[in-house]
SEVOKE-585580 format. One record per residue: residue number from 1; residue in three letters; x, y, z of N, C-alpha, C in turn. Coordinates in steps of 0.05 Angstrom, whole numbers, plus 5000, padded with zeros to 4 digits. Each point is the difference from the previous one (the first is absolute). Last residue first. Example, Ala and Ser with C-alpha at 12.3 -4.5 7.8 and 13.67 -1.06 7.14 Angstrom:
# SEVOKE-585580
(2; ser; (5257; 4955; 5142); (5016; 5024; 5001); (4985; 5022; 5014))
(1; ala; (5006; 4885; 4999); (4982; 5024; 5000); (5018; 5024; 5000))
# end
This chain:
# SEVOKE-585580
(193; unk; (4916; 6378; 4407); (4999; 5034; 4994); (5020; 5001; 4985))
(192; unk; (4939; 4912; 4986); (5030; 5010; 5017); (4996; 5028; 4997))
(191; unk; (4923; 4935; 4990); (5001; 5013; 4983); (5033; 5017; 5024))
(190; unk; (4951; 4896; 5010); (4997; 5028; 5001); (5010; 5018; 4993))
(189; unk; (4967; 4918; 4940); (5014; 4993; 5028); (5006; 5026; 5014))
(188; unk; (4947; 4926; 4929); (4998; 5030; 5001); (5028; 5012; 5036))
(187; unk; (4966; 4910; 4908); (5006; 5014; 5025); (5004; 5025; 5008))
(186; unk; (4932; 4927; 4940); (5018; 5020; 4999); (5012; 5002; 5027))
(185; unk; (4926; 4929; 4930); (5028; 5010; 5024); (5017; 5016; 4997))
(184; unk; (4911; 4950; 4965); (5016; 5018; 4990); (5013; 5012; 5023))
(183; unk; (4946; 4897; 4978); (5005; 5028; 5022); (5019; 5008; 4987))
(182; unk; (4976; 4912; 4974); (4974; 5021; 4991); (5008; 5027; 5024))
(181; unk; (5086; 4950; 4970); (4979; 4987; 5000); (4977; 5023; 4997))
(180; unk; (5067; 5054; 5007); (5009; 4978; 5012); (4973; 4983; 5002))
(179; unk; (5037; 5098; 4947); (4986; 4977; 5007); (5006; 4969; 5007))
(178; unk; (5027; 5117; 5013); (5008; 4969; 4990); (4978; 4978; 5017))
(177; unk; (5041; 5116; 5006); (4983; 4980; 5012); (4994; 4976; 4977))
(176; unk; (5087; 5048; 5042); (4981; 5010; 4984); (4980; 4978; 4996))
(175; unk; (5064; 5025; 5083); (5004; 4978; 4976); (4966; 5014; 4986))
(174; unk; (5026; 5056; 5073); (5022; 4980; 4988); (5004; 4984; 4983))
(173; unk; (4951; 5091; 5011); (5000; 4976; 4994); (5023; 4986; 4999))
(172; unk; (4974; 5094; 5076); (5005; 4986; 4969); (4996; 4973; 4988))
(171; unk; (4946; 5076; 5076); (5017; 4979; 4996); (5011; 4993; 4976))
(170; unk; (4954; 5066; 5038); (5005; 4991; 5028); (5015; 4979; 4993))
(169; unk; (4960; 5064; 4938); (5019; 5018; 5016); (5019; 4983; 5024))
(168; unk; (4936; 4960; 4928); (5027; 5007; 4988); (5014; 5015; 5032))
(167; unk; (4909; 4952; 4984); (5024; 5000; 5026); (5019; 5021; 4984))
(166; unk; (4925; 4992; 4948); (4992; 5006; 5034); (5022; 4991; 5011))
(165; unk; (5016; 4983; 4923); (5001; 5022; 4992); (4993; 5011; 5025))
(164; unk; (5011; 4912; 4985); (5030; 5012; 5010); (4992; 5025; 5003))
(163; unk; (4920; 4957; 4978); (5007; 4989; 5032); (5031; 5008; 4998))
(162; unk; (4964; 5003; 4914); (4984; 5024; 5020); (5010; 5003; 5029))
(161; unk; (5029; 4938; 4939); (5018; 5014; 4996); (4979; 5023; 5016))
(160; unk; (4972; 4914; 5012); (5030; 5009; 5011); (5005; 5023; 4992))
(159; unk; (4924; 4968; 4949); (4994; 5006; 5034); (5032; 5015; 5011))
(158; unk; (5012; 4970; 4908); (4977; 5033; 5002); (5000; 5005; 5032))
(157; unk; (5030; 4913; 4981); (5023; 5020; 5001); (4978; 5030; 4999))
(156; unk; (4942; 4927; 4993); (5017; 5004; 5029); (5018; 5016; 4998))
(155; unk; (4951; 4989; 4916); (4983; 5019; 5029); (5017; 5001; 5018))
(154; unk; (5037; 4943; 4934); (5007; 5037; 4997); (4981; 5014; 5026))
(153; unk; (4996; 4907; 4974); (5013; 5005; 5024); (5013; 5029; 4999))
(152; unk; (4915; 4926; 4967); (5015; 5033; 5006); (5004; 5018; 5018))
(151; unk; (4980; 4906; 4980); (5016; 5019; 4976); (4991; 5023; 4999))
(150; unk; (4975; 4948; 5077); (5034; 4989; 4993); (5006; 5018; 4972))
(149; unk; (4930; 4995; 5047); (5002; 5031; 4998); (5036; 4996; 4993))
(148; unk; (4913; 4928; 4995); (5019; 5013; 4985); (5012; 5030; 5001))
(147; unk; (5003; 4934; 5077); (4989; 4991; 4977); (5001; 5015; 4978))
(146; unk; (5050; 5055; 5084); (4972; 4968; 5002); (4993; 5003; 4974))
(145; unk; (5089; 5049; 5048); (4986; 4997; 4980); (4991; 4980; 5003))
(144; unk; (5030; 5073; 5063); (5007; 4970; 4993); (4973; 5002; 4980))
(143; unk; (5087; 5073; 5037); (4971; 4993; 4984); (4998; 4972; 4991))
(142; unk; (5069; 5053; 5077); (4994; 4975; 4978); (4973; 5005; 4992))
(141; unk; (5093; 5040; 5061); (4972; 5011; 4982); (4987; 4975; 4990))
(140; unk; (5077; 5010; 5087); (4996; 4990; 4975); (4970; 5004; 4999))
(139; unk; (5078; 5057; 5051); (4980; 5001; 5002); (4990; 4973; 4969))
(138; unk; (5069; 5034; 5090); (5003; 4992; 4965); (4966; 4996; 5002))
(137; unk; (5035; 5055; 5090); (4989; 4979; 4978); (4998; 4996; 4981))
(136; unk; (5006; 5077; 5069); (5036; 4979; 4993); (4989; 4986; 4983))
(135; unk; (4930; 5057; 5029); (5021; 4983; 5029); (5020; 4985; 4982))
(134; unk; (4953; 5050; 4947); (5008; 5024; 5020); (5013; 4982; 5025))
(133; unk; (4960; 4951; 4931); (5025; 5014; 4987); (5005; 5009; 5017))
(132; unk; (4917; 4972; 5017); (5016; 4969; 4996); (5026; 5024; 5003))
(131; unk; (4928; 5058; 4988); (5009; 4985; 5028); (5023; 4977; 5003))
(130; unk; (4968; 5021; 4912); (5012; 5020; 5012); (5007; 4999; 5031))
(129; unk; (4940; 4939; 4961); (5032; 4999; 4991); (5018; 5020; 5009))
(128; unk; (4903; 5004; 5014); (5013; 4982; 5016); (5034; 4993; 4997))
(127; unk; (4943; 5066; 4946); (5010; 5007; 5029); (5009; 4972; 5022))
(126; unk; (4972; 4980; 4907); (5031; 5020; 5005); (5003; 5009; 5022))
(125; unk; (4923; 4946; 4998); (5028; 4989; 4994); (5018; 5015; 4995))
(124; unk; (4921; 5042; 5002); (5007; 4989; 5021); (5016; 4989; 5004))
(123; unk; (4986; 5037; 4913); (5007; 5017; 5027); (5009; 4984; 5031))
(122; unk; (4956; 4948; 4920); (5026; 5007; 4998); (5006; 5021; 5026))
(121; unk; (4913; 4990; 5001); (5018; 4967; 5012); (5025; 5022; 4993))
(120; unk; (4953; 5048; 4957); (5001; 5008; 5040); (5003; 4982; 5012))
(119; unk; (4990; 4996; 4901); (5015; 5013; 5011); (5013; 5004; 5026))
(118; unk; (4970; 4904; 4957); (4985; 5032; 5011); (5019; 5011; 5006))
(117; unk; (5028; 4915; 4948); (4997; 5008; 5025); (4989; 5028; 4990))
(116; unk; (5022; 4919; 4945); (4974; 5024; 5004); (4996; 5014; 5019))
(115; unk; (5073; 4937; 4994); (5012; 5018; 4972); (4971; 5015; 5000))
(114; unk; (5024; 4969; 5104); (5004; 4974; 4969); (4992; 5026; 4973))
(113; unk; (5058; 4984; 5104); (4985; 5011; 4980); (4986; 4988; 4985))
(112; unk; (5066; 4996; 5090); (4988; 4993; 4981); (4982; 5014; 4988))
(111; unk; (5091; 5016; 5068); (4979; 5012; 4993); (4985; 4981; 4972))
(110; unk; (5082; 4977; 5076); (4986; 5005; 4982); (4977; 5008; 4989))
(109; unk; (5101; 5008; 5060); (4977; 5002; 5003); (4986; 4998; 4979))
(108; unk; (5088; 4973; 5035); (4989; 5008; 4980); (4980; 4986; 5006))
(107; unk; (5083; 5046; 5068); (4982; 4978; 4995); (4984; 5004; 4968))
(106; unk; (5100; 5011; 5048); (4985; 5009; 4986); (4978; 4985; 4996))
(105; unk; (5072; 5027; 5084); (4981; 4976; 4980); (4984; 5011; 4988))
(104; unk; (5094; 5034; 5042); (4975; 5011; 4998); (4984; 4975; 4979))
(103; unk; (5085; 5019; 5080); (4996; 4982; 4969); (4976; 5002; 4998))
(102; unk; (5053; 5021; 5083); (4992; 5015; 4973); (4996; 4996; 4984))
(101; unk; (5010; 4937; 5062); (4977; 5031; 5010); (5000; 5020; 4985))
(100; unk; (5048; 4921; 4982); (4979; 4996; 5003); (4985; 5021; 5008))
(99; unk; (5092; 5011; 5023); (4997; 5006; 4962); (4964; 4988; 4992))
(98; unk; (5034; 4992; 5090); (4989; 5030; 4997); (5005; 5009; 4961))
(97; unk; (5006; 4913; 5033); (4977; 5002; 5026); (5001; 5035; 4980))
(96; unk; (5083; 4956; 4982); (4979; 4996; 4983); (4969; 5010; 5007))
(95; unk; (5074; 5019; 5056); (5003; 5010; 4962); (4973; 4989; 4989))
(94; unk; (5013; 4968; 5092); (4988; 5018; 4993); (5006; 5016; 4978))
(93; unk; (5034; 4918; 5009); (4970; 5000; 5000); (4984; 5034; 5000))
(92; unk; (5097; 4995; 4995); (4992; 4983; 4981); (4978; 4995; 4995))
(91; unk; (5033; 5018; 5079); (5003; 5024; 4986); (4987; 5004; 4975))
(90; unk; (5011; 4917; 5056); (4973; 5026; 5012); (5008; 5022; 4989))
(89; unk; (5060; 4930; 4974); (4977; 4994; 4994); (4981; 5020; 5005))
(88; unk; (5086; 5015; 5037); (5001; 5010; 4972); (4968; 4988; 4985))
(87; unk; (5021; 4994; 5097); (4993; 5025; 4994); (5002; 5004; 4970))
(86; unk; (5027; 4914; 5026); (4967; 5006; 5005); (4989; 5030; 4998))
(85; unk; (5092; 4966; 4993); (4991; 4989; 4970); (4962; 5009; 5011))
(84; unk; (5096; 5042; 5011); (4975; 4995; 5017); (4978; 4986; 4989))
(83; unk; (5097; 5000; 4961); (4987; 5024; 4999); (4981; 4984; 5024))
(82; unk; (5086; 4984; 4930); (4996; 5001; 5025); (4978; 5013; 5009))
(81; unk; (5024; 4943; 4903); (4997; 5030; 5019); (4998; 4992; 5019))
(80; unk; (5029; 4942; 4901); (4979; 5003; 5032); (5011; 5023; 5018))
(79; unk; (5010; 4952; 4888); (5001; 5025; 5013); (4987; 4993; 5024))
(78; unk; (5049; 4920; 4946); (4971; 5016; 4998); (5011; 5020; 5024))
(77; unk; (5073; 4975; 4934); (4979; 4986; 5021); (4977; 5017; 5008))
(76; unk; (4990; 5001; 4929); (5026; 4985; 5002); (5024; 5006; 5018))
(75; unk; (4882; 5024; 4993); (5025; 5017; 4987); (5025; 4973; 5014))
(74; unk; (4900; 5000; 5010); (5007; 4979; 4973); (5032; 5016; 4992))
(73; unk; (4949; 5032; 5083); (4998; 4959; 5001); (5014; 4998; 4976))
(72; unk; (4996; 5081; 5046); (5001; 5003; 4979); (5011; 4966; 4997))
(71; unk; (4977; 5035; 5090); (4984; 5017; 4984); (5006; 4993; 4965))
(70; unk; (5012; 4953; 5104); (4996; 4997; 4975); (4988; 5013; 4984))
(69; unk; (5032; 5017; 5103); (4982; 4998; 4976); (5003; 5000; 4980))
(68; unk; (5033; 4995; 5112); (5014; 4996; 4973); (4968; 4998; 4976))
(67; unk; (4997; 5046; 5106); (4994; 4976; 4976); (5013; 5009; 4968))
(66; unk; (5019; 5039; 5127); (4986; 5005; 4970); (4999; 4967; 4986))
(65; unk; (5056; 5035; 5076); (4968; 4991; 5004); (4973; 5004; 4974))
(64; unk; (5107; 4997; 5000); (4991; 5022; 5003); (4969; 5009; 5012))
(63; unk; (5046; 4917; 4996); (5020; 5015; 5016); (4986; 5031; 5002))
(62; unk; (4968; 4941; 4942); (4985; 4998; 5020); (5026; 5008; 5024))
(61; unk; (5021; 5004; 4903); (4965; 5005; 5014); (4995; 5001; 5022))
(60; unk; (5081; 4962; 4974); (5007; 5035; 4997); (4968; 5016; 5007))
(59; unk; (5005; 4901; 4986); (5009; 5002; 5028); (5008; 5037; 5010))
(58; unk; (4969; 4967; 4907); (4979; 4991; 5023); (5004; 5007; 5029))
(57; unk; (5070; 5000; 4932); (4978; 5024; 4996); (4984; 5002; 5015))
(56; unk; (5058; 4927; 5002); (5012; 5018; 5011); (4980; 5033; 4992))
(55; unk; (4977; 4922; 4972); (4997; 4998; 5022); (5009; 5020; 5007))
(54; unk; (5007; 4991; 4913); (4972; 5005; 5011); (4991; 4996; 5031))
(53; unk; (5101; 5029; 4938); (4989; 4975; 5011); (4956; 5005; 5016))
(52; unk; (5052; 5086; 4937); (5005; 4972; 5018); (4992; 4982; 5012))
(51; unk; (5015; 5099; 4939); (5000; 4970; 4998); (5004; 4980; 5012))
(50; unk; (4991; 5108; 5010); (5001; 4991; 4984); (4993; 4974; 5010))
(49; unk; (4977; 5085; 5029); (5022; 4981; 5014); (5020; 4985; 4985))
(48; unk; (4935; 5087; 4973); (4996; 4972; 4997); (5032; 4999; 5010))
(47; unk; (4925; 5063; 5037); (5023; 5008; 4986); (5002; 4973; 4992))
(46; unk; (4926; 5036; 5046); (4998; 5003; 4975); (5017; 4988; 4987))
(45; unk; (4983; 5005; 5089); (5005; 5027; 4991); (4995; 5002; 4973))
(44; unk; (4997; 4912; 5057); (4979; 5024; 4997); (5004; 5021; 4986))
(43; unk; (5049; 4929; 4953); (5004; 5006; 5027); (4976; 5020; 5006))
(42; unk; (5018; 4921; 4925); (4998; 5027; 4999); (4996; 5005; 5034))
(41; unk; (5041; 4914; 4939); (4992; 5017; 5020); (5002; 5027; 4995))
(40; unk; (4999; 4904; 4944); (5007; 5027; 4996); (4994; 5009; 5027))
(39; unk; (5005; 4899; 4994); (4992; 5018; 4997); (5016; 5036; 5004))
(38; unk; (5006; 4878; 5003); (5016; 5020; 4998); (4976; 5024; 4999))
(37; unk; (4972; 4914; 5003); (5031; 4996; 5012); (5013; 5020; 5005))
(36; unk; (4893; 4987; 4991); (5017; 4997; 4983); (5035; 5003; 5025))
(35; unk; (4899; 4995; 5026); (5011; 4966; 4990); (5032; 5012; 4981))
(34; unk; (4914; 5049; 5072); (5023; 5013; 4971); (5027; 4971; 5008))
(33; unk; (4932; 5011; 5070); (4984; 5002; 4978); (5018; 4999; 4974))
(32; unk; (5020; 5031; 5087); (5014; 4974; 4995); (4975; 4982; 4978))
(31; unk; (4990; 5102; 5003); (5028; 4985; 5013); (5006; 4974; 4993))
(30; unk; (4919; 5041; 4943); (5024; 5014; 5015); (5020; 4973; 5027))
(29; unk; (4931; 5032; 4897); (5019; 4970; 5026); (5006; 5024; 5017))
(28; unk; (4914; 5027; 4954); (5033; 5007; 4992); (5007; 4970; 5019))
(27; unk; (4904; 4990; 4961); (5009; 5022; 5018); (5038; 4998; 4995))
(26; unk; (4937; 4957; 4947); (4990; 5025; 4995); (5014; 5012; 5019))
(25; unk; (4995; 4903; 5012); (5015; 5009; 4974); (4997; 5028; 5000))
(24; unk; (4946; 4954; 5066); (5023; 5015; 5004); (5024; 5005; 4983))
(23; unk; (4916; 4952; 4975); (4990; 5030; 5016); (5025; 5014; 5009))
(22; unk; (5010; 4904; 4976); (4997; 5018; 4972); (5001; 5030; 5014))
(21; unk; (5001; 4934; 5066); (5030; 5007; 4988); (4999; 5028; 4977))
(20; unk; (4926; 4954; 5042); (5009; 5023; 5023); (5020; 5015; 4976))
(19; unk; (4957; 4927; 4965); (4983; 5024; 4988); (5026; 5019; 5026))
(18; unk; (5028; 4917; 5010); (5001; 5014; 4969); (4988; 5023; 5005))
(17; unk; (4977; 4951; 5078); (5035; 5012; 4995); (5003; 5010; 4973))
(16; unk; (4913; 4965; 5011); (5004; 5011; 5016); (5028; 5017; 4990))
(15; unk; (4992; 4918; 4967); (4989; 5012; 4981); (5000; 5029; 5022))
(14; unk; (5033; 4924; 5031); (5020; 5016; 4981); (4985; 5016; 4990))
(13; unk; (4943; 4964; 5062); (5022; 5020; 5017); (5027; 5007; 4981))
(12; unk; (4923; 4940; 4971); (4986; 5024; 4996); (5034; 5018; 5014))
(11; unk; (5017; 4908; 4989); (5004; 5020; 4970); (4984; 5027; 5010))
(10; unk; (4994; 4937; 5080); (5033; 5010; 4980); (5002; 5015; 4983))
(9; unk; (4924; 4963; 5033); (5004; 5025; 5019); (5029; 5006; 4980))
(8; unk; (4961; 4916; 4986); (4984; 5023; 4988); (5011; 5022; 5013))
(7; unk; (5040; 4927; 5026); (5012; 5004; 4969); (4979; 5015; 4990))
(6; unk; (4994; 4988; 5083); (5026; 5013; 5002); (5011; 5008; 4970))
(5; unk; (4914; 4949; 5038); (4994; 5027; 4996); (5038; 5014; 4994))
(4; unk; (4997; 4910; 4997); (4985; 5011; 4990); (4997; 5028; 5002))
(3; unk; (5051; 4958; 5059); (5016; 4997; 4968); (4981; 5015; 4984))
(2; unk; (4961; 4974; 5090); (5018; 5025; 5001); (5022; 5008; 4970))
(1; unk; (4939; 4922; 5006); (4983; 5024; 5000); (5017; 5025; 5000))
# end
């Protein structure tokens, strides 16, 4: 019984250890992490030491209470630093944490139609678009075409081109408008000073 569950438990706990291993490919080696014989040394300051044995790098680490780090894995010998290896991650997180905070998402918003629209529909949909634009928003147009308004597809460009003429002040065309199956598709996106 005890063989049994040992030869099912076995492969799940290699399989376990793999996925750990993969997940830690992405991060740097550092100390006794780093398998090579020799390495480049760079010293906190910056300066390079030059070339030596990987223990004796390891041992220059932690004299200093610091971590040896593998920063340039594929250079001959490979490049490793002296540095704080946990204050350099939380630096790292927050670069990114505050490059995410300025990074502006563009959303696209869409407005439907179809090629008989009433004047005062059209309006309304431009004032809805117009709203779309003023908060940052790409804006996609589409006239959809049912049974036979399939031939004719000049009414729809006629519609659009009224619908750039009520936005012109709030917005430009990014892509000009094009038929995609039975819908005529345009983009519109906000207008730069």
């Amino acid at each position: 019984m005890c063989c049994l569950l040992a030869g099912i438990l076995y492969p799940l706990f290699v399989f376990v250890i793999k996925i750990r291993r993969c997940s830690n490919i992405k991060e740097l080696q550092i100390n006794e992490e780093i398998r090579e014989r020799e390495v480049r040394l760079i010293d906190v300051d910056g300066e390079q030491v030059g070339v030596m044995p990987t223990k004796k790098a390891v041992d220059m680490a932690y004299s200093k209470k610091l971590d040896l780090v593998k920063v340039a894995p594929n250079a001959k010998p490979p490049v490793c630093r002296i540095m704080d290896y946990g204050k350099y991650k939380y630096e790292l997180a927050k670069r990114e944490k505050e490059a995410r905070k300025n990074q502006k998402v563009i959303n696209v918003k869409e407005v439907r139609m179809t090629p008989n629209i009433e004047e005062h529909d059209l309006n309304v949909k431009a004032r809805r678009a117009i709203e779309f634009l003023n908060n940052g928003d790409k804006v996609k147009v589409s006239v959809r075409f049912r049974g036979r308004e399939m031939g004719h597809t000049d009414a729809g460009k006629e519609v659009l081109s009224r619908f750039t003429e009520i936005i012109g002040e709030n917005g430009t065309i990014d892509r000009r408008p094009r038929l995609e199956g039975r819908n005529m598709i345009m983009y519109m996106v906000p207008k730069t000073d």
